[in-house]
C-alpha positions in Angstrom: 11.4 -12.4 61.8 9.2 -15.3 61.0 10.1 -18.4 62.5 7.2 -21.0 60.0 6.3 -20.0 56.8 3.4 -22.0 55.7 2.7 -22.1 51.8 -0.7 -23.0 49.9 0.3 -24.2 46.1 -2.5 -23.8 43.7 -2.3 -19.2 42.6 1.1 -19.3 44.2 3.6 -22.0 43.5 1.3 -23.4 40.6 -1.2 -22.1 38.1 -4.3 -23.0 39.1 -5.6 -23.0 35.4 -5.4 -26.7 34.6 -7.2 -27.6 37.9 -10.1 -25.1 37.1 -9.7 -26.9 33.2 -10.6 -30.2 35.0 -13.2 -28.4 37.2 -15.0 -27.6 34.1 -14.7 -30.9 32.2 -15.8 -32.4 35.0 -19.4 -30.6 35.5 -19.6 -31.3 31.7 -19.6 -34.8 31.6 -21.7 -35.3 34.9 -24.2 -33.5 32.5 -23.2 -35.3 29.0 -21.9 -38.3 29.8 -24.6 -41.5 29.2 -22.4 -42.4 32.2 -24.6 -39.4 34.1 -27.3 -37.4 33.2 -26.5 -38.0 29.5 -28.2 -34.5 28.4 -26.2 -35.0 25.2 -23.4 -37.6 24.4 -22.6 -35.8 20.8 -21.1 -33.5 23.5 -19.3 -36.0 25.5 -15.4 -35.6 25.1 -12.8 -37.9 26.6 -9.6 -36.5 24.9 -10.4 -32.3 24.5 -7.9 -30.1 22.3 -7.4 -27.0 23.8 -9.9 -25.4 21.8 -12.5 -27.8 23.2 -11.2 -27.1 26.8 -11.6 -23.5 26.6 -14.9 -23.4 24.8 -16.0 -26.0 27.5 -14.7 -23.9 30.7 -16.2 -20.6 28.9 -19.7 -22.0 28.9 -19.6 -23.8 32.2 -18.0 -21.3 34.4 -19.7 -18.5 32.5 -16.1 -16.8 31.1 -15.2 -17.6 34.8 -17.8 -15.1 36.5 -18.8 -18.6 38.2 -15.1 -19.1 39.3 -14.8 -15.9 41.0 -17.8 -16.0 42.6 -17.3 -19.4 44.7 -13.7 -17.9 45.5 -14.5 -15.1 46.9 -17.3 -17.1 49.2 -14.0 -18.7 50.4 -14.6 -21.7 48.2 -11.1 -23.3 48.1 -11.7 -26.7 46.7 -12.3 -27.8 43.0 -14.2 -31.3 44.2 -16.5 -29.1 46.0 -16.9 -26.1 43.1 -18.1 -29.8 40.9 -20.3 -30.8 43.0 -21.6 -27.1 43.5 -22.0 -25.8 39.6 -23.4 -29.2 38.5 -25.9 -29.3 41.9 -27.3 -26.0 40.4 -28.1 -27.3 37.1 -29.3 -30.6 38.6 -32.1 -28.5 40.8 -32.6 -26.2 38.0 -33.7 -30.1 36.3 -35.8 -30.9 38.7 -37.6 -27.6 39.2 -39.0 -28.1 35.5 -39.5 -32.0 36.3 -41.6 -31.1 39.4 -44.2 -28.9 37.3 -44.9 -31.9 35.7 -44.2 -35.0 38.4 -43.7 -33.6 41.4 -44.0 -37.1 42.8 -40.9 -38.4 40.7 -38.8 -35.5 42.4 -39.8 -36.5 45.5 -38.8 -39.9 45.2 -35.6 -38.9 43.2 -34.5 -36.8 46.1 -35.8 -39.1 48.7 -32.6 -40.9 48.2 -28.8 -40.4 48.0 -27.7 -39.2 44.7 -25.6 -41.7 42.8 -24.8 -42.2 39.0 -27.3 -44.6 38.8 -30.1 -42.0 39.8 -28.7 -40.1 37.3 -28.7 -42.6 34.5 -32.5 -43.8 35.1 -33.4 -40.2 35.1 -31.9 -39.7 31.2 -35.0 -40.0 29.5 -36.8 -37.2 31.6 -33.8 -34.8 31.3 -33.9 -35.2 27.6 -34.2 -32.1 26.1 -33.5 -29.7 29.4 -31.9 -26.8 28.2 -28.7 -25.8 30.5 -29.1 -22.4 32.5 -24.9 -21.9 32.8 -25.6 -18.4 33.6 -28.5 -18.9 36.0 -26.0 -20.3 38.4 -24.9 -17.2 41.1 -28.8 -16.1 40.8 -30.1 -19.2 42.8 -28.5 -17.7 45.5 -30.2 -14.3 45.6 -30.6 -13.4 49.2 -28.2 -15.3 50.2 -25.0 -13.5 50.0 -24.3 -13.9 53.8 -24.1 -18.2 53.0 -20.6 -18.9 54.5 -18.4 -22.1 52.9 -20.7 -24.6 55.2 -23.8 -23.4 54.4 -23.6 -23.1 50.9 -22.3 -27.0 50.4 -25.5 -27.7 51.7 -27.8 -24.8 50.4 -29.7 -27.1 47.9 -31.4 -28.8 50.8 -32.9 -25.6 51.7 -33.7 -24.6 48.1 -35.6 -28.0 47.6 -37.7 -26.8 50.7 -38.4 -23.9 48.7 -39.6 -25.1 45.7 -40.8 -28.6 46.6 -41.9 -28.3 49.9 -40.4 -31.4 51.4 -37.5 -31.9 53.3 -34.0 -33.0 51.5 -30.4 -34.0 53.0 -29.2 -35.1 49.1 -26.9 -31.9 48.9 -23.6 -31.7 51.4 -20.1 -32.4 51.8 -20.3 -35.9 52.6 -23.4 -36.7 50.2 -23.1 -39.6 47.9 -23.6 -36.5 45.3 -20.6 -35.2 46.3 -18.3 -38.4 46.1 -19.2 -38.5 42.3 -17.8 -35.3 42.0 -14.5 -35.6 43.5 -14.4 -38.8 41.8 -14.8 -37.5 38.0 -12.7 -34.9 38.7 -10.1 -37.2 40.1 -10.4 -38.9 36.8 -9.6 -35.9 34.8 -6.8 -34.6 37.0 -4.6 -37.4 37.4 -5.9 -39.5 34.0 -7.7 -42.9 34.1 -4.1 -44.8 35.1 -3.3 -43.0 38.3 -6.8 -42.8 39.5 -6.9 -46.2 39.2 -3.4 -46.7 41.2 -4.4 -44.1 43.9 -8.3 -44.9 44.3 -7.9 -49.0 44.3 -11.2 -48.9 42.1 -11.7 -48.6 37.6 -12.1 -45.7 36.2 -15.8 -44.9 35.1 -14.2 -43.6 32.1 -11.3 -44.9 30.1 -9.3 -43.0 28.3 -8.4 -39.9 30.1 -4.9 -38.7 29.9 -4.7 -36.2 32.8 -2.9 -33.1 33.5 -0.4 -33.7 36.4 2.2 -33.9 33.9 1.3 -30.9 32.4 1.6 -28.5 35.1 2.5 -24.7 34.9 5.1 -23.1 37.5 4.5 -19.8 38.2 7.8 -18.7 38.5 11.1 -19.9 36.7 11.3 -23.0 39.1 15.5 -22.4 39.8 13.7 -18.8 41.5 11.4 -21.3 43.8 14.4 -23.3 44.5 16.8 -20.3 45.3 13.3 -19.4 47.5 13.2 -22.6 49.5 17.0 -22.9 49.9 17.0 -19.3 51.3 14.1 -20.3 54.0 16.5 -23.5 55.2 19.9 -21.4 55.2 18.0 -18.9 57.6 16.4 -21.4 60.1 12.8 -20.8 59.0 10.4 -23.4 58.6 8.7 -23.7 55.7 5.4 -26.1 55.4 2.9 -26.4 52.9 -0.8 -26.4 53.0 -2.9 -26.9 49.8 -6.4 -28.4 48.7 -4.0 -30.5 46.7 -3.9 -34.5 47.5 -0.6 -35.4 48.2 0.0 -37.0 44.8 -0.8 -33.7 43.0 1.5 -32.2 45.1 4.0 -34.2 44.8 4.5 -35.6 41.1 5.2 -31.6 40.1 7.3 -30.7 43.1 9.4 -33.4 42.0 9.6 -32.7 38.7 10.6 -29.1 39.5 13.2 -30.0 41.8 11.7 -28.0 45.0 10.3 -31.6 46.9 13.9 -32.3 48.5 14.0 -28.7 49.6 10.8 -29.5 51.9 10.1 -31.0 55.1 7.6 -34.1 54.1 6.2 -34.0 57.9 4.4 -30.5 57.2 3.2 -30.9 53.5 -0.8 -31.1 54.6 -2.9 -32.1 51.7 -6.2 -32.1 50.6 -5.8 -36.2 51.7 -5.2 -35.1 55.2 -8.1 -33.6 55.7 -9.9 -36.5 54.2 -8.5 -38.9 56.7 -9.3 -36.2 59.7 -12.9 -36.3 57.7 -13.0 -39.9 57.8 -12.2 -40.4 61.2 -14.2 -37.5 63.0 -17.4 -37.0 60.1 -19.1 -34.8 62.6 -16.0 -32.0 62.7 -16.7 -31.9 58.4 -15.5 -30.1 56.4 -12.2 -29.3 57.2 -11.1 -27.8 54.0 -9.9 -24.3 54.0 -10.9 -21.8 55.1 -10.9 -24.3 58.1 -7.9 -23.6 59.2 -7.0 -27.6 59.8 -4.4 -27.8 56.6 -2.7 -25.2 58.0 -2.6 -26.2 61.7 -1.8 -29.7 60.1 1.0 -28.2 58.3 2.3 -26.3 61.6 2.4 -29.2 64.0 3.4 -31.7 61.3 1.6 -34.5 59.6 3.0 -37.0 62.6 0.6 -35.3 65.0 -2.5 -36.8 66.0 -5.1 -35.7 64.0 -7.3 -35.0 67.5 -4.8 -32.7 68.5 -4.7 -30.6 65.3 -8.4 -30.4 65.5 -8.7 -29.5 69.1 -5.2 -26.7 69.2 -6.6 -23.5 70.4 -7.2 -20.5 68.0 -5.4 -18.5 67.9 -2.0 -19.6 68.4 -0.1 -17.7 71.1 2.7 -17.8 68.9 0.9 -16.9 65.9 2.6 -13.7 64.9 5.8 -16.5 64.4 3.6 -17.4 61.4 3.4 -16.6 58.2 0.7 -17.8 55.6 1.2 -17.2 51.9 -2.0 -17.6 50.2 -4.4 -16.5 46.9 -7.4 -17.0 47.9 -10.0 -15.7 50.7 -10.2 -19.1 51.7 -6.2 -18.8 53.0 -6.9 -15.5 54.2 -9.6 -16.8 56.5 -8.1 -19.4 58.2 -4.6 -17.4 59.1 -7.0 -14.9 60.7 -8.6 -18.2 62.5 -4.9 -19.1 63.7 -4.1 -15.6 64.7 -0.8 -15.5 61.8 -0.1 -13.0 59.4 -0.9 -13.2 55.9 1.0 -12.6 52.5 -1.3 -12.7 49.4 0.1 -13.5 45.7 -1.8 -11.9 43.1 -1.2 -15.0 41.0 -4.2 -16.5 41.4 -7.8 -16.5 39.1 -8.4 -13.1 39.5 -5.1 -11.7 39.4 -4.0 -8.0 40.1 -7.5 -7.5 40.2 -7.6 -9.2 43.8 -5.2 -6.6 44.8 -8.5 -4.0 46.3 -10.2 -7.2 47.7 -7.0 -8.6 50.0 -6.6 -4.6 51.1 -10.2 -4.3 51.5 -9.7 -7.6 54.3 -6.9 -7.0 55.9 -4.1 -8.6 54.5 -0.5 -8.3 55.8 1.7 -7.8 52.5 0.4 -8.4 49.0 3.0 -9.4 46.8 3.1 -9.5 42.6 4.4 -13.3 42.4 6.0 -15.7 44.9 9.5 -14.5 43.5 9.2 -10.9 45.5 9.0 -13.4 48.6 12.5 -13.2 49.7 12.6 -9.4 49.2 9.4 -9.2 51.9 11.7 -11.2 53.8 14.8 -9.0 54.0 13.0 -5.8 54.3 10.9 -6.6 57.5 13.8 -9.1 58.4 
């Protein structure tokens, strides 16, 4: 019997659809915006129908080819899939830029990439027609490029094509802060980004769509879940590329928050705060396995010691991780726990062959056949 059961959210608890909605709306107005690269501000949408948001994540994520592909690299993180699809159009910019003022590339990428760059650039990019579907080929002969090396790919594709050096593209890039910050904008809406950042929103106007969340299973079938954890002694935690805001506005709401222990609910604003204090142990996202190890040891521990635990845990067959994603699979291997996969994520039943193909432990339909795992191996 398991003694920790350590949760992720987004595929399991959650549909991950809206987050991938924002994901999408987010490249598009880094690209539209007059706030950004302003390729077209006819295009420009603050408050989407649902029409809009599909059309808009059909283009971007090429009918979610573009989705799948960055999850199954073990991409876990929709600040970092931002940054990622709109770097690719970005260097896809410059490379016709360069045939004509190689020079004005040079000194564009000379320096960090902020919205400013992007805004005194406008005129230039005028006219650049988007390559959506060019995005997975500009890494042809690449397909070994783990999470790490793929955040900061684009430095070594500049090499290629300009022949200079470049350290514009990575995880802690000025690039990438733009990113996760117009995505935060979309996600949680203009009003809470401005309560939980301390600084305006860029745009105004945004509505968000933490209120809007889907549960993935009847949420009294989550509750019975966690109640039936806690009436049998095991731990449950929670480790999620979530902040802890977007974790727990809907847990509340769904009643399953009180049900939880709040000292091992690691967040996506843990492991920014690890991040912040040790910048030369980044990233730490999943499939690092630091959420999870967060999650285990509790969010009172010191953040040295979740960094430094040694892998695999000796108890780690105490452990189980219930994931959707490669990403989760990754780092329980990493910790030496077993691993349950939901097929509730992007992909669906379709990511049934891939978690057999690595390895996993138990592959269940939804959360809900959780408690069933539970009493047959029990």
């Amino acid at each position: 019997m398991y003694k920790t059961v350590l949760f992720d959210v987004d595929g399991v608890f959650l549909s991950e659809e809206r987050c991938f909605d924002a994901s999408a709306l987010s490249v598009w107005e880094l690209l539209h915006s007059p706030q950004y690269l302003g390729l077209d501000d006819q295009k420009h949408v603050v408050r989407p129908s649902e029409e809009q948001i599909r059309r808009i994540r059909k283009e971007v994520f090429v009918n979610d080819q573009v989705l799948d592909w960055m999850k199954q690299k073990g991409l876990n993180s929709n600040w970092d899939m931002v940054y990622l699809v709109f770097s690719g159009q970005l260097m896809l910019f410059l490379k016709a830029l360069y045939e004509e003022k190689p020079e004005r590339v040079k000194q564009l990428l000379s320096e960090p990439v902020t919205a400013e760059v992007l805004q005194a650039i406008q005129n230039e990019a005028n006219g650049f027609q988007l390559r959506f579907s060019g995005f997975i080929s500009l890494f042809d002969g690449k397909e070994n490029l783990d999470k790490h090396q793929l955040l900061i790919y684009f430095n070594e594709l500049a090499y290629e094509w300009f022949g200079f050096a470049v350290d514009a593209f990575s995880r802690n890039s000025s690039l990438w802060k733009l990113a996760y910050s117009v995505y935060q904008e979309w996600y949680l809406g203009d009003q809470r980004f401005e309560e939980t950042e301390g600084k305006p929103a860029r745009q105004k106007g945004k509505k968000g769509f933490l209120e809007n969340e889907i549960p993935l299973a009847e949420p009294e079938k989550v509750r019975q879940l966690l109640t039936t954890l806690k009436e049998k002694g095991i731990k449950a935690g929670i480790g999620t590329g979530r902040s802890f805001l977007e974790t727990e506005v809907p847990f509340r709401s769904f009643g399953w928050f009180p049900l939880l222990d709040e000292n091992h609910i690691a967040t996506a604003s843990d492991v920014m705060e690890a991040e912040k204090a040790y910048p030369h142990r980044a990233p730490l996202g999943k499939p690092e396995p630091f959420t999870y190890v967060r999650a285990y040891l509790g969010r009172e521990a010191d953040i040295s010691d979740c960094l430094d635990h040694p892998l695999p845990f000796e108890n780690g067959k105490e452990i189980l991780i219930v994931g959707d994603s490669v990403a989760d699979l990754l780092a329980a291997r990493k910790m030496g726990c077993d691993f349950a996969a939901t097929l509730t994520g992007l992909t669906g039943k379709a990511a049934r062959a891939k978690f057999e193909e690595l390895g996993a432990d138990y592959v269940l339909e939804d959360i809900t056949h959780f408690i069933p795992l539970l009493q047959r191996i029990g």
